[in-house]
Backbone as a printed PyTorch tensor [residue, N CA C, xyz], in Angstrom:
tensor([[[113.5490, 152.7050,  -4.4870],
         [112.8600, 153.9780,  -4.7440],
         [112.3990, 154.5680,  -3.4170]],

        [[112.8510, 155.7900,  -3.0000],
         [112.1660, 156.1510,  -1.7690],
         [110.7810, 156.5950,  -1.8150]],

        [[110.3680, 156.5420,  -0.3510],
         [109.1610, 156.7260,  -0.1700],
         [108.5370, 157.9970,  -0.3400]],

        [[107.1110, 158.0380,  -0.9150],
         [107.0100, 159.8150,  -1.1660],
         [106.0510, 160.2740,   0.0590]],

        [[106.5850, 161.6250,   0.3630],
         [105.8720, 162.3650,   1.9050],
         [104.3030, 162.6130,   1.6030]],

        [[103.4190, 162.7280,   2.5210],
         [102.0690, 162.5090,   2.2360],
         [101.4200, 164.0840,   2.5400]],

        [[101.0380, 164.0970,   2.2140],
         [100.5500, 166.1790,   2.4020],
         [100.5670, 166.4000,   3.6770]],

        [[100.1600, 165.2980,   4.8760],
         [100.1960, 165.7010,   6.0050],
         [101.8360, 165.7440,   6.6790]],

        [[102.7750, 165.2720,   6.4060],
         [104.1120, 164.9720,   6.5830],
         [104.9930, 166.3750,   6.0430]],

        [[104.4980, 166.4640,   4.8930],
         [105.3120, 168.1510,   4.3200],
         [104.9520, 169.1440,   5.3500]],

        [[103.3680, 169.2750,   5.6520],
         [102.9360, 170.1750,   6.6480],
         [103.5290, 170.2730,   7.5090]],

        [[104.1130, 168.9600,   8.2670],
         [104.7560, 168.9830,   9.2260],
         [106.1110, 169.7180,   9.3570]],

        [[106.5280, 170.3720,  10.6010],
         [107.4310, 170.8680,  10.8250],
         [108.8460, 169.8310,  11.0560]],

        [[109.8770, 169.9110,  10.6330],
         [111.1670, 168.7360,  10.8500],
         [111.3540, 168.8530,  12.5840]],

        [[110.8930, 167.8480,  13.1920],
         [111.5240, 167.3080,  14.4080],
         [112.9900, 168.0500,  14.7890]],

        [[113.7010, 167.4600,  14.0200],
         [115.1480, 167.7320,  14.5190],
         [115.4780, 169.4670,  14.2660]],

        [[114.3240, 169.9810,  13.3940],
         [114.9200, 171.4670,  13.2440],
         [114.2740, 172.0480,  14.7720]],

        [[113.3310, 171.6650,  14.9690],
         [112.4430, 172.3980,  16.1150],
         [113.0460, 172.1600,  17.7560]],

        [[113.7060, 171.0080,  17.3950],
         [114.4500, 170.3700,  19.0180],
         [116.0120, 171.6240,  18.7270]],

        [[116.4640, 171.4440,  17.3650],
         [117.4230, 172.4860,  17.3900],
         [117.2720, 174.3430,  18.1120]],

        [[116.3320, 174.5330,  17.2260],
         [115.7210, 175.7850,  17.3680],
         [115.0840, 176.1950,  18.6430]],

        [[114.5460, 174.7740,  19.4960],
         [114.8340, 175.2950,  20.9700],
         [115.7510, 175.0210,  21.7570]],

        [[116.6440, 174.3480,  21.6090],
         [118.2500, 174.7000,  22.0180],
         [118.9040, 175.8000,  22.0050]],

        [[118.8500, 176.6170,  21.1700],
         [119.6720, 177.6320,  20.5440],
         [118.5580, 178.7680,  21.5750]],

        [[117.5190, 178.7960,  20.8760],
         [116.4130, 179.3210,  22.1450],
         [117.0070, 179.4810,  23.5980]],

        [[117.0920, 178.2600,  23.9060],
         [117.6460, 178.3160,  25.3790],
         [118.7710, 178.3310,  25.8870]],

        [[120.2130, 178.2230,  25.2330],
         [121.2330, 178.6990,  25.0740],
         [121.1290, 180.1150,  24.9950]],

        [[120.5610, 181.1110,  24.5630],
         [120.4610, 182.0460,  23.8390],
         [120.0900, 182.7190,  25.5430]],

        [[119.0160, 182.1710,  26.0770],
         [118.3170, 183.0000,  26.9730],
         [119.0340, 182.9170,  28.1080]],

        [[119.9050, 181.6360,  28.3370],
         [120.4840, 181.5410,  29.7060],
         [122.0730, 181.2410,  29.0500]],

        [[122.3190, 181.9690,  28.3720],
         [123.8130, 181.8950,  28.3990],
         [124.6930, 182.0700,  29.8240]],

        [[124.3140, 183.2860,  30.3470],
         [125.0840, 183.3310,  31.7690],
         [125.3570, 182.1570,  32.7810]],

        [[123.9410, 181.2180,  33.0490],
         [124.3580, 180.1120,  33.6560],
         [124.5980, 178.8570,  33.0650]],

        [[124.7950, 179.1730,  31.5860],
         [125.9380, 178.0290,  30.7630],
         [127.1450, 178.1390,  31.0330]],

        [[127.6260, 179.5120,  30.8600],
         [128.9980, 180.1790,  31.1700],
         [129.6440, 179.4510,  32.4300]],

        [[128.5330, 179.7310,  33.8260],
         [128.9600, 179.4140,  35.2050],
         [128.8930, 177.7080,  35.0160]],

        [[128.4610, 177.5660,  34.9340],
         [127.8450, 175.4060,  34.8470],
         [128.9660, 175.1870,  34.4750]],

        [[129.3890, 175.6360,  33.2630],
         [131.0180, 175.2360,  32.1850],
         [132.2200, 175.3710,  33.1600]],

        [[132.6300, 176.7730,  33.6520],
         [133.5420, 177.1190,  33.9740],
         [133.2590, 176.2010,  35.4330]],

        [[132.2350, 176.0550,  36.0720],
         [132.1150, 175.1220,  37.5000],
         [133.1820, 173.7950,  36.8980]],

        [[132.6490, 173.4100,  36.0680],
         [132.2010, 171.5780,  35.6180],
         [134.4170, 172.0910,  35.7160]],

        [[134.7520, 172.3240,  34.7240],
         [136.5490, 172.6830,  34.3500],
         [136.9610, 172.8790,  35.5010]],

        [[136.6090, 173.4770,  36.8390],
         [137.8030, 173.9310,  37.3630],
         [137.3490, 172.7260,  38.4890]],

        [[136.4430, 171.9060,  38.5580],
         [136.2860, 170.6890,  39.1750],
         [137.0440, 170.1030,  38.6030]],

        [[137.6430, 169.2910,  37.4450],
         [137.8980, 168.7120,  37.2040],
         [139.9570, 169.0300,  36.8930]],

        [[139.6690, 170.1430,  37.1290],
         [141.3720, 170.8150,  37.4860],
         [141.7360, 170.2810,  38.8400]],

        [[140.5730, 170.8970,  39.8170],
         [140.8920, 170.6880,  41.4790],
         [141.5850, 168.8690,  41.2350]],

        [[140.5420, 167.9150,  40.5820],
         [140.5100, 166.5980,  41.1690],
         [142.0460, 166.3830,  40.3160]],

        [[142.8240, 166.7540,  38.8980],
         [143.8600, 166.7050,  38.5520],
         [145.0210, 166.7600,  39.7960]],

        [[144.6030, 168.2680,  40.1860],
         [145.7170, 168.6430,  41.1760],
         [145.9380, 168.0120,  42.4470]],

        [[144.9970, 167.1980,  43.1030],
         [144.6140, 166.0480,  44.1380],
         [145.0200, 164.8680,  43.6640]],

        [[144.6120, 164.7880,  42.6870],
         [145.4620, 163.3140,  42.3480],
         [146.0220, 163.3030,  42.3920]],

        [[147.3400, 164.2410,  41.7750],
         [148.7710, 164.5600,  41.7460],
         [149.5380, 164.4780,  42.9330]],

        [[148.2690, 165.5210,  44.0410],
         [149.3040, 165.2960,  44.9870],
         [149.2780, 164.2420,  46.3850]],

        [[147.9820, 163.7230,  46.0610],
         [148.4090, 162.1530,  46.7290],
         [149.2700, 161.4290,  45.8500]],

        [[149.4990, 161.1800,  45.0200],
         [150.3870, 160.6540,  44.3860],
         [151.7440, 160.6540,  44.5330]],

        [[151.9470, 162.1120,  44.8730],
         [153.3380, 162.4000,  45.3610],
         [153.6220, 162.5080,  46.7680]],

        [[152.3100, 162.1730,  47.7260],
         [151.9730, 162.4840,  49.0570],
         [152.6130, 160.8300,  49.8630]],

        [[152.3100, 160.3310,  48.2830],
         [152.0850, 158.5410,  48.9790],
         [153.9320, 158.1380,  48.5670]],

        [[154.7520, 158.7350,  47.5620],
         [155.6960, 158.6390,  47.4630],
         [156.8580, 158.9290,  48.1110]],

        [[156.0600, 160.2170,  48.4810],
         [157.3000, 160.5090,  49.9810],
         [156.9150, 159.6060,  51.3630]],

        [[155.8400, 159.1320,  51.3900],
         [155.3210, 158.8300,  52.7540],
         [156.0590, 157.2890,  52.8180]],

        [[155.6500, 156.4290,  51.4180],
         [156.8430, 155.3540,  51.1380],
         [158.0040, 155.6750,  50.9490]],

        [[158.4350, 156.7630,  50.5750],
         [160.0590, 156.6260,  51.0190],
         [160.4370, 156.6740,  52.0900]],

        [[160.1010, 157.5090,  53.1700],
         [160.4460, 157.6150,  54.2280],
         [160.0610, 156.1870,  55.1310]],

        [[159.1910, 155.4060,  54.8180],
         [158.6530, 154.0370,  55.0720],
         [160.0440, 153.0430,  55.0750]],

        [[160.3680, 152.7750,  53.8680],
         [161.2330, 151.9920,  53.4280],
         [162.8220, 151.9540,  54.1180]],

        [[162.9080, 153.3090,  54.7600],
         [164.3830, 153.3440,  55.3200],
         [163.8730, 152.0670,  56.3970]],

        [[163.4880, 151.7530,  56.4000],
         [163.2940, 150.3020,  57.7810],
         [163.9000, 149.6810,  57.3620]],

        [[163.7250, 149.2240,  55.6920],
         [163.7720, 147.8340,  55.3810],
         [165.5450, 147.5980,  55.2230]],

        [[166.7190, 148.8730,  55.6970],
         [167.6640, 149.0610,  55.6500],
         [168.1220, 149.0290,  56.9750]],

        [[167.5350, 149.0810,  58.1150],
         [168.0430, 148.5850,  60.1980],
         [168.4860, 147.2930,  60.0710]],

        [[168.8020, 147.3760,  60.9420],
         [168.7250, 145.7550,  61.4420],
         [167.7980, 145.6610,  62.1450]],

        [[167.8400, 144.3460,  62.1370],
         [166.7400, 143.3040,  62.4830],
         [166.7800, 143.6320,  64.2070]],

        [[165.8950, 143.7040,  64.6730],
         [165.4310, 144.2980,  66.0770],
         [165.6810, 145.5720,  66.6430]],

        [[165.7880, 146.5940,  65.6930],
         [166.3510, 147.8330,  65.7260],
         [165.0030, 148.3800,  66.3950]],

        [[164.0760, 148.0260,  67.3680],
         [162.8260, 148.4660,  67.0600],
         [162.9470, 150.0000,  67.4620]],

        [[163.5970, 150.3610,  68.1530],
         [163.6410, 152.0100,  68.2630],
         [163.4030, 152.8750,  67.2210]],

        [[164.7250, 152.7170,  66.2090],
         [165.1130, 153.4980,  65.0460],
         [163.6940, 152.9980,  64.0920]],

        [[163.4900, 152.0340,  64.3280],
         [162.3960, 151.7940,  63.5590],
         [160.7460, 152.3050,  63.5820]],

        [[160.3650, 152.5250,  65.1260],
         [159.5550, 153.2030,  65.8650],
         [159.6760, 154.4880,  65.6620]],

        [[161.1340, 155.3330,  65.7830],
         [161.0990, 156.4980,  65.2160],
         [161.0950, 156.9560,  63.8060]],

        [[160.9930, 155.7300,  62.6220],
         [161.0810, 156.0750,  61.4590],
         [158.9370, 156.2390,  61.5310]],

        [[158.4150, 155.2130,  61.7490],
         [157.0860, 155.3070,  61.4910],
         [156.4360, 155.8650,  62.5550]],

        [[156.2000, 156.7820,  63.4580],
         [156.1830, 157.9590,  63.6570],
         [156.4470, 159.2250,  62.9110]],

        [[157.9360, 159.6410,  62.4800],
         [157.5650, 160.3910,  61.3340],
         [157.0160, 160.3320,  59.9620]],

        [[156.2610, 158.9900,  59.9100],
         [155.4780, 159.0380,  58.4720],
         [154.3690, 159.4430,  59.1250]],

        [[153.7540, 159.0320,  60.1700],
         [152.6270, 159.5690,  60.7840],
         [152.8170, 161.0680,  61.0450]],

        [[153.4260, 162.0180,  61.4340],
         [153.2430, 163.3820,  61.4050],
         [153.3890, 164.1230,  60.2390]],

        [[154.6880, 163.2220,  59.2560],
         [154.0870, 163.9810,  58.1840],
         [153.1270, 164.0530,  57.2960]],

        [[152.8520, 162.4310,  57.1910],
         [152.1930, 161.6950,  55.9600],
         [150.6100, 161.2730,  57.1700]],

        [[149.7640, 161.7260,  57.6640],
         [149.2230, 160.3990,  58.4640],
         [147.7890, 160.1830,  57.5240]],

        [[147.4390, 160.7530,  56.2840],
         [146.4990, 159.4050,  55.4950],
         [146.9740, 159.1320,  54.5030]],

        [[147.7750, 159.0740,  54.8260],
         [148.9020, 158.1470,  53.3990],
         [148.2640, 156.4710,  53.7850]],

        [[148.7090, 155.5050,  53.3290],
         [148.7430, 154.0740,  52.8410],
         [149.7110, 153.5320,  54.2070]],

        [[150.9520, 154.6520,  54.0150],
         [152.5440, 153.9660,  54.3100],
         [152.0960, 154.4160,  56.0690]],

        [[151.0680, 155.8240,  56.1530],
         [150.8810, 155.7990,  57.9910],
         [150.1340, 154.6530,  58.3980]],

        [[148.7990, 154.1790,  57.4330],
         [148.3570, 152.5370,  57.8370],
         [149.3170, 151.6230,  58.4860]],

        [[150.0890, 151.5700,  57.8620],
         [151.0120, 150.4620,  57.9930],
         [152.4830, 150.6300,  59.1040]],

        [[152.2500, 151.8900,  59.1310],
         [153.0510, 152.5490,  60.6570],
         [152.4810, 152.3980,  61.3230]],

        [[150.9450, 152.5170,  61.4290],
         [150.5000, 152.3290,  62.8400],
         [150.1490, 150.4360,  63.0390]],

        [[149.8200, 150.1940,  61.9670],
         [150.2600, 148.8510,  62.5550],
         [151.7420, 148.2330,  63.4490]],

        [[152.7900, 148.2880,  62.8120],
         [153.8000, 148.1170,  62.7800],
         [154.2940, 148.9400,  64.4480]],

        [[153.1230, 150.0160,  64.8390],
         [153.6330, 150.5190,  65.9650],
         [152.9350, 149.3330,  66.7860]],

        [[151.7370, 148.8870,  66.7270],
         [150.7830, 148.3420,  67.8010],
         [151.7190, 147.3160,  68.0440]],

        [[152.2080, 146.4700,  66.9980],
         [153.1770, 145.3110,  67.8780],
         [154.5400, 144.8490,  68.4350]],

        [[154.9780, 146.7680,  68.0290],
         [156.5220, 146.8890,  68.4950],
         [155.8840, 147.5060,  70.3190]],

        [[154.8540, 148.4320,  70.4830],
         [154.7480, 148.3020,  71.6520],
         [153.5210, 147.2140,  72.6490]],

        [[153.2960, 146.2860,  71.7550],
         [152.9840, 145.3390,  72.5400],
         [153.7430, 143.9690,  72.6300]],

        [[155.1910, 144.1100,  72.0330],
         [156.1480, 143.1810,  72.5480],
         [156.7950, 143.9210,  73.6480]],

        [[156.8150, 145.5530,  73.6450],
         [157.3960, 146.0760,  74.5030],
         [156.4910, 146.0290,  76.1860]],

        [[155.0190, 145.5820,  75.8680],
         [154.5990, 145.1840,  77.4250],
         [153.8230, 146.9470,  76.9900]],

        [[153.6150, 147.4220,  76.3120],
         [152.9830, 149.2300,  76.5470],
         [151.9170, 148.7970,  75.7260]],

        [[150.7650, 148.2630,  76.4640],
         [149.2440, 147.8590,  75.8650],
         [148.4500, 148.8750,  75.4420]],

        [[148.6280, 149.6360,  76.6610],
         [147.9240, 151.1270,  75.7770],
         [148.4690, 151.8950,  74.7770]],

        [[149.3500, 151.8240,  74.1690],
         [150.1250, 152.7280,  73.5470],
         [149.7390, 151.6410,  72.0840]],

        [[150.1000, 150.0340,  72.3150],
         [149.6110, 149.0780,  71.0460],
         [148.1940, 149.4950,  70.9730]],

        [[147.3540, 149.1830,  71.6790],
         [146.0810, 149.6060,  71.3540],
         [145.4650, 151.0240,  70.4470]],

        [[146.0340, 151.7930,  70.8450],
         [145.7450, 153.1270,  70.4520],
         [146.2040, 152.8050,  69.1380]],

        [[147.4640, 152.1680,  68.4850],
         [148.0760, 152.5790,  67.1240],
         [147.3000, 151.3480,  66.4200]],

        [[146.7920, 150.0870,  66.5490],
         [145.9440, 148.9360,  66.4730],
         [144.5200, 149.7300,  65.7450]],

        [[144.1820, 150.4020,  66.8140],
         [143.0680, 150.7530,  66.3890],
         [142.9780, 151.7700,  65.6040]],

        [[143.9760, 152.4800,  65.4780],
         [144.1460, 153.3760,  64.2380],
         [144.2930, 153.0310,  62.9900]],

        [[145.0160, 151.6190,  62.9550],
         [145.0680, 151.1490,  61.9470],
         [143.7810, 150.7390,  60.9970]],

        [[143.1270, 149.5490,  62.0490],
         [142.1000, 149.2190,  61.5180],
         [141.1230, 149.9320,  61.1560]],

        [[141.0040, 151.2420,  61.4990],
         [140.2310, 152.5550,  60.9430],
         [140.5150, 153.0110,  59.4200]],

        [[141.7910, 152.9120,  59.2630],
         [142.7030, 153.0130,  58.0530],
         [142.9150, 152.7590,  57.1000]],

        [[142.7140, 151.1000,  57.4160],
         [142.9800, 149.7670,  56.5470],
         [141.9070, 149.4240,  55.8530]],

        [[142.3920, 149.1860,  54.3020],
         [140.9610, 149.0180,  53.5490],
         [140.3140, 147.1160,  54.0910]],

        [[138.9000, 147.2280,  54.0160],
         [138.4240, 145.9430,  54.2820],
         [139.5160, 144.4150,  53.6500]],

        [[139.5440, 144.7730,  52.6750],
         [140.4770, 143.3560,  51.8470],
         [141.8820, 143.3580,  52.3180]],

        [[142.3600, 144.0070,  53.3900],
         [143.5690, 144.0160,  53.7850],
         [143.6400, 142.9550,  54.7420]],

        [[144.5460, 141.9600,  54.2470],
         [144.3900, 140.4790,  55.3140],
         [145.0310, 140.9870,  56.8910]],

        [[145.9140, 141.8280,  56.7910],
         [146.4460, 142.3350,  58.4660],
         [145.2790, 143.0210,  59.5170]],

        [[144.2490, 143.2360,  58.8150],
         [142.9210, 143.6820,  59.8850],
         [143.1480, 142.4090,  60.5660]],

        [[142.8990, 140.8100,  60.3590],
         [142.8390, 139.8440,  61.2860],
         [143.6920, 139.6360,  62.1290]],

        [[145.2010, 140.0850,  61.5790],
         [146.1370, 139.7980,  62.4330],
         [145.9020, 140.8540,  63.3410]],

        [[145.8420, 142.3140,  62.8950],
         [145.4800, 143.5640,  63.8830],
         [144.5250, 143.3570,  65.0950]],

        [[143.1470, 142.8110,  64.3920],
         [142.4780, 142.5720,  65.8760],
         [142.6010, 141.4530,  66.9540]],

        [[143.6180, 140.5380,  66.3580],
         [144.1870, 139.2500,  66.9970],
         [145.0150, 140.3310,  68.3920]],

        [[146.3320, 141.1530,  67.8740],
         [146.9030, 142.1060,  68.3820],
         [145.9790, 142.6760,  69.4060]],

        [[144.8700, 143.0850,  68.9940],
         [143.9440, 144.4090,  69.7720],
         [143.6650, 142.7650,  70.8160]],

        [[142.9110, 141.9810,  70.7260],
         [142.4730, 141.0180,  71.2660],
         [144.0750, 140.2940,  72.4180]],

        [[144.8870, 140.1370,  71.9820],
         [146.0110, 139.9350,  73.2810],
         [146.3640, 140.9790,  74.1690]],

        [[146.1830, 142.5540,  73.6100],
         [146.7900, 143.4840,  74.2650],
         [145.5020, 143.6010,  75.6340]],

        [[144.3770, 143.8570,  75.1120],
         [142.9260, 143.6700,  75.7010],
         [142.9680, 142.2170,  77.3740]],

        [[143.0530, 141.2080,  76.4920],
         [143.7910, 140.2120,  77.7230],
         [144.5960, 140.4390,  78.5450]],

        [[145.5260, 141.0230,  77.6440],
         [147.0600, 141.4490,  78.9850],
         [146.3940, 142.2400,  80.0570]],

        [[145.1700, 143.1090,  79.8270],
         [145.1300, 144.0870,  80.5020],
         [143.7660, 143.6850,  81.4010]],

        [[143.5390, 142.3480,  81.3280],
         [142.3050, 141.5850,  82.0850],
         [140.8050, 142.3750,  81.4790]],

        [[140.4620, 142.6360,  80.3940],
         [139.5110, 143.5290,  79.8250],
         [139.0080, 142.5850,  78.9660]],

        [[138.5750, 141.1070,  79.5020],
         [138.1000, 140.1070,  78.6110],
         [137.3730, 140.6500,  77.9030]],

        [[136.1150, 141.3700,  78.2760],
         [134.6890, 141.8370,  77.2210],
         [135.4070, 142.1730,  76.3390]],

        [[136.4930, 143.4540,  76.0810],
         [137.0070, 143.4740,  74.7720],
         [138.0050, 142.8940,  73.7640]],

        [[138.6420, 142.1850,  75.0320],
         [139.4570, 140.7340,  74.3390],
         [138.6370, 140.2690,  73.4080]],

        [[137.3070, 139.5870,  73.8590],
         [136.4540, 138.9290,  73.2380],
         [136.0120, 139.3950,  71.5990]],

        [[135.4920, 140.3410,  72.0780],
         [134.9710, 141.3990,  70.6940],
         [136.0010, 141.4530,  69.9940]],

        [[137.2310, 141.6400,  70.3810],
         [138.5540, 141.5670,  68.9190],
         [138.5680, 140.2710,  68.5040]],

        [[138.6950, 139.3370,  69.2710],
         [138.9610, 137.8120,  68.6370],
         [137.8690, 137.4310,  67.6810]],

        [[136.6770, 137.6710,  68.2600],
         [135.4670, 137.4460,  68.1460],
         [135.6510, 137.7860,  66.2230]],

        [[136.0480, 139.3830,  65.7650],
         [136.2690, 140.2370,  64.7800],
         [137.2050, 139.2760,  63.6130]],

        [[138.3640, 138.8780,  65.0410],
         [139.0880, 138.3000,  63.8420],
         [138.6540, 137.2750,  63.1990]],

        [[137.9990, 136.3880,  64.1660],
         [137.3050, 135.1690,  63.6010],
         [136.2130, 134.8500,  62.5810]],

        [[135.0820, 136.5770,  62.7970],
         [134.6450, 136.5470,  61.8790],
         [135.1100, 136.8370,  60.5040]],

        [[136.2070, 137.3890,  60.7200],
         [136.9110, 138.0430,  58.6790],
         [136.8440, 136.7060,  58.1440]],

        [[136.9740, 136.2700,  56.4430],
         [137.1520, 135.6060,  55.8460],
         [138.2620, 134.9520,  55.9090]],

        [[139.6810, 136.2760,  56.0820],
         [140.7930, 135.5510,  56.0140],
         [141.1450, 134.7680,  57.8020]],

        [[140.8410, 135.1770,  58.1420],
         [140.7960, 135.1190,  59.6370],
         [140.0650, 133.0360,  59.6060]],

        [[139.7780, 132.7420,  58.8500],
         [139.7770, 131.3110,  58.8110],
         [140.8530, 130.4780,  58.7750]],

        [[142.0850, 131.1670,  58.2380],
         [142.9390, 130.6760,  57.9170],
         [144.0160, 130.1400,  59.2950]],

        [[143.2690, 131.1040,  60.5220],
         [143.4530, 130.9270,  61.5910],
         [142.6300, 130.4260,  62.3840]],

        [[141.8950, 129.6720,  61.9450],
         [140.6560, 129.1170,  62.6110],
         [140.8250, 128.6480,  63.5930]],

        [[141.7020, 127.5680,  64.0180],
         [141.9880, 127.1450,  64.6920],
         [143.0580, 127.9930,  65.9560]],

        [[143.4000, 129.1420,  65.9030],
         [144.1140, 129.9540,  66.7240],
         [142.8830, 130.7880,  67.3450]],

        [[142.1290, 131.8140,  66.8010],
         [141.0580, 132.2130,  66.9180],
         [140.1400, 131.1380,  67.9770]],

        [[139.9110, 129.9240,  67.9710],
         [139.1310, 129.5370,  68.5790],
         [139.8390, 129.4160,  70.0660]],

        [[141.2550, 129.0130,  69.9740],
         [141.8810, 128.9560,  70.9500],
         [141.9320, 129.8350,  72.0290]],

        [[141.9760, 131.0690,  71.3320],
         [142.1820, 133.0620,  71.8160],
         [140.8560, 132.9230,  72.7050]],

        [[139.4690, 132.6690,  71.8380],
         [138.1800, 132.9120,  72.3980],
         [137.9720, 132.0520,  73.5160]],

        [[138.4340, 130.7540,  73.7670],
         [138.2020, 129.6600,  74.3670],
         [139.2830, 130.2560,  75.5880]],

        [[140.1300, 130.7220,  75.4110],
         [141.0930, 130.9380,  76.7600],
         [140.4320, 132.7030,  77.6690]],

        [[139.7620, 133.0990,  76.8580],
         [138.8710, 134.3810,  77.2780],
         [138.0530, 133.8810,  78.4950]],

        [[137.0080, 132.6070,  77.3030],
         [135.9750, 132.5820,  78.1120],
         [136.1780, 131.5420,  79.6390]],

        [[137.7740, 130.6300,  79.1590],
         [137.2870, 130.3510,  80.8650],
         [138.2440, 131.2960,  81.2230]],

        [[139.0740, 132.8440,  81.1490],
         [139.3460, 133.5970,  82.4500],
         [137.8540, 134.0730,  82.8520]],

        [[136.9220, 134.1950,  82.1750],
         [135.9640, 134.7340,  82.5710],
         [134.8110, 133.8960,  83.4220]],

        [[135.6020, 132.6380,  83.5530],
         [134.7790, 131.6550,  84.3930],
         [133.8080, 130.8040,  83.9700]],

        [[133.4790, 130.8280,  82.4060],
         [132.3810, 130.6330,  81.5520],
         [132.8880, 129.1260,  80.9370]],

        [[132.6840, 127.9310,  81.8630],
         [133.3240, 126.8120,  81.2850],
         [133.2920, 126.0300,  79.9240]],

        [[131.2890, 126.4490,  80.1330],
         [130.8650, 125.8370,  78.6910],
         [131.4770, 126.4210,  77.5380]],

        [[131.5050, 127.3260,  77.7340],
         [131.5580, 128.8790,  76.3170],
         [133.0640, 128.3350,  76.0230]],

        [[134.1880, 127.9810,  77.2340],
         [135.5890, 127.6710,  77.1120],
         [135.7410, 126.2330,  76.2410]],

        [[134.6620, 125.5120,  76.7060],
         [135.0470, 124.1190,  76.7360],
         [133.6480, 123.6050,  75.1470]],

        [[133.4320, 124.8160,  74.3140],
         [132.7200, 124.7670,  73.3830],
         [133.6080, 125.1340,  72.0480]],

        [[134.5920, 126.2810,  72.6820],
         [135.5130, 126.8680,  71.6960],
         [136.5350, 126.1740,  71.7780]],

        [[137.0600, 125.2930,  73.3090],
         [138.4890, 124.3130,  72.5870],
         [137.9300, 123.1130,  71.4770]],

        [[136.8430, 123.0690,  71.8410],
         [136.1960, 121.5520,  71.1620],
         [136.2530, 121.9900,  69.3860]],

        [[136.0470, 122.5940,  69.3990],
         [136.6590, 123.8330,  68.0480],
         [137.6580, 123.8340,  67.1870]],

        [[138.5210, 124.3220,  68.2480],
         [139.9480, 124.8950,  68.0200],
         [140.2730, 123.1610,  67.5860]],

        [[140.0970, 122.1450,  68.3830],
         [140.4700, 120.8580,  68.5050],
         [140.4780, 120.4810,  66.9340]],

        [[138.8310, 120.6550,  66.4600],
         [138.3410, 120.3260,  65.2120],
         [138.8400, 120.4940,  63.7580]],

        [[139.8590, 121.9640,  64.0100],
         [139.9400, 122.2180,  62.7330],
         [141.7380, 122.2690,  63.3730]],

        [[142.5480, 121.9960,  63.8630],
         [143.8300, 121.7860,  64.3190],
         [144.7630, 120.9910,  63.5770]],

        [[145.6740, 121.8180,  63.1060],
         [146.8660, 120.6360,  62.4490],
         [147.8530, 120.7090,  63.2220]],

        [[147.8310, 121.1760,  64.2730],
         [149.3280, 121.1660,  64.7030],
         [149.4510, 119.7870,  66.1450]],

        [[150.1280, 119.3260,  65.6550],
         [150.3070, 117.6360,  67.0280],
         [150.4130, 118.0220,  68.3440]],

        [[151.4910, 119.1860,  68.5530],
         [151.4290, 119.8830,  70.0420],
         [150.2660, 120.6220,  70.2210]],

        [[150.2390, 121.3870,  69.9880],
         [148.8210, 122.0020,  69.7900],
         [147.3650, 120.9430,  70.4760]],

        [[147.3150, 120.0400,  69.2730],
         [146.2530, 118.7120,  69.8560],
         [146.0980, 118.4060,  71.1000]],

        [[147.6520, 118.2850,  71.4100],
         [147.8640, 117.3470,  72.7590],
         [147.4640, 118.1880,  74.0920]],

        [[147.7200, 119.6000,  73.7970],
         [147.0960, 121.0740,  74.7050],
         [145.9700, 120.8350,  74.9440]],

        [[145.4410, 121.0740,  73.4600],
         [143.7430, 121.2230,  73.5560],
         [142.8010, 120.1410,  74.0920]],

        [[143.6290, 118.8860,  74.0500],
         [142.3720, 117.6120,  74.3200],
         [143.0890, 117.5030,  75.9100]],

        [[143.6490, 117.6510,  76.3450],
         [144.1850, 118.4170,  77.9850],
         [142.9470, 119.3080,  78.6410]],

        [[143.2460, 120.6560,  77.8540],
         [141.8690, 120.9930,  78.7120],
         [140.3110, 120.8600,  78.3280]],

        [[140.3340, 120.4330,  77.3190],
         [139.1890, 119.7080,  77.1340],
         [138.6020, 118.2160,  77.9690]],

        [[139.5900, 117.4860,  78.3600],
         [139.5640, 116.5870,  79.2510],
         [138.9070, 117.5040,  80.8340]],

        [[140.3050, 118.5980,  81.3630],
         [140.0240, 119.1740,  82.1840],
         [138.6830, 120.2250,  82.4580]],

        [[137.8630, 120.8080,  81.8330],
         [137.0310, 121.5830,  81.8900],
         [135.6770, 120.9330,  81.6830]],

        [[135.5990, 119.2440,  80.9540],
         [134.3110, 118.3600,  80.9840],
         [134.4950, 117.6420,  82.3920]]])
C-alpha cells in the first residue's frame, strides 16, 4: 500500500518540476550562448576527426616510403641514407622520421661524421617515446660519437643516460665498461677502476672477463 503525502508534502512544490522549470528558464534566456557552446563543442570534434585522419594517412605514407629500405641490399648505406632523409622532409613527425633519424646517427657514425650522427641521435631521442628500448642504444651511439670527439663530459652524460634506462640493464655490463673507459681518458683512476670492478660483476662474456680483470689488475 503506498504511502499517503502529509499536508506539508502536497504544499510542497515537485523538486524535479522546479529544477525543470529552471532549465527551460535558462535555456530560454541564454539560448545564443547555447547555440555558440554547441556549434564550438561539433566543430571541435570535426577538427580532431579530420587530424586523426590525417596522421593516419601522414604515418602511412611516411612508412611507405620507410620500407623501400627493407628492399637494398645489405650495405647500401647511401640509397638508404637517401631514402630516410626524404621521410624526414616530407614526413618529419611521423613515427617512420623517429626512426630515420636514428638509423641516420649510426650510418654516419660508422661513416667517422660525428657531428652529423650526433645531430640525427639527438633528434631522435627528442622523438622517441620513453618505452622505446632504442633510446639506450641511441644514447650508447650519442655516448661513442661524444668519445670519438674527446668530449668525455658528454660521453659521460650519454652513457651515464643509458645506464640509467631500465632497459639499458640489459647492457649492464657494456654501459659500465663505456663509463669506466671515459673515466680513465679523463685521468680519474678510481671512478675507472670502480666502474670496471662493475662491468667485471655483472659480465658473461669469458673474453670480455679476461679484459676487464687486466685493467683492473692494471689501474689498482
Amino acid at each position: 500500500m503506498a504511502a499517503k503525502l502529509n499536508k506539508q508534502e502536497l504544499k510542497q512544490p515537485d523538486k524535479f518540476q522546479v529544477m525543470l522549470a529552471r532549465a527551460l528558464a535558462y535555456m530560454t534566456a541564454n539560448k545564443r550562448k547555447l547555440y555558440l557552446a554547441g556549434a564550438v563543442f561539433v566543430s571541435l570534434v570535426v577538427l580532431a576527426g579530420v587530424w586523426y585522419l590525417y596522421d593516419a594517412n601522414m604515418e602511412k605514407s611516411a612508412q611507405r616510403i620507410y620500407a623501400r629500405t627493407f628492399q637494398m641490399k645489405i650495405g647500401d648505406s647511401t640509397a638508404a641514407a637517401g631514402v630516410y632523409k626524404e621521410v624526414l622532409e616530407k614526413y618529419p613527425r611521423s613515427r617512420a622520421a623517429a626512426l630515420a633519424n636514428y638509423r641516420l646517427g649510426s650510418l654516419y657514425y660508422q661513416q667517422g661524421d660525428f657531428d652529423a650522427a650526433i645531430k640525427h641521435y639527438e633528434a631522435f631521442l627528442q622523438q622517441a617515446p620513453d618505452e622505446s628500448d632504442l633510446k639506450v642504444i641511441a644514447h650508447m651511439g650519442l655516448g661513442h660519437c661524444h668519445e670519438a670527439k674527446r668530449d668525455y663530459k658528454n660521453a659521460l652524460a650519454a652513457f651515464e643516460k643509458a645506464a640509467g634506462n631500465k632497459v639499458g640493464q640489459v647492457f649492464g655490463s657494456m654501459n659500465n665498461q663505456n663509463i669506466a673507459r671515459v673515466y680513465e681518458a679523463m685521468n680519474d683512476r678510481a671512478k675507472a677502476l670502480e666502474y670496471y670492478s662493475k662491468a667485471l660483476t655483472n659480465n658473461k662474456d669469458p673474453i670480455a672477463e679476461l679484459l676487464l680483470k687486466r685493467k683492473i689488475a692494471t689501474l689498482s
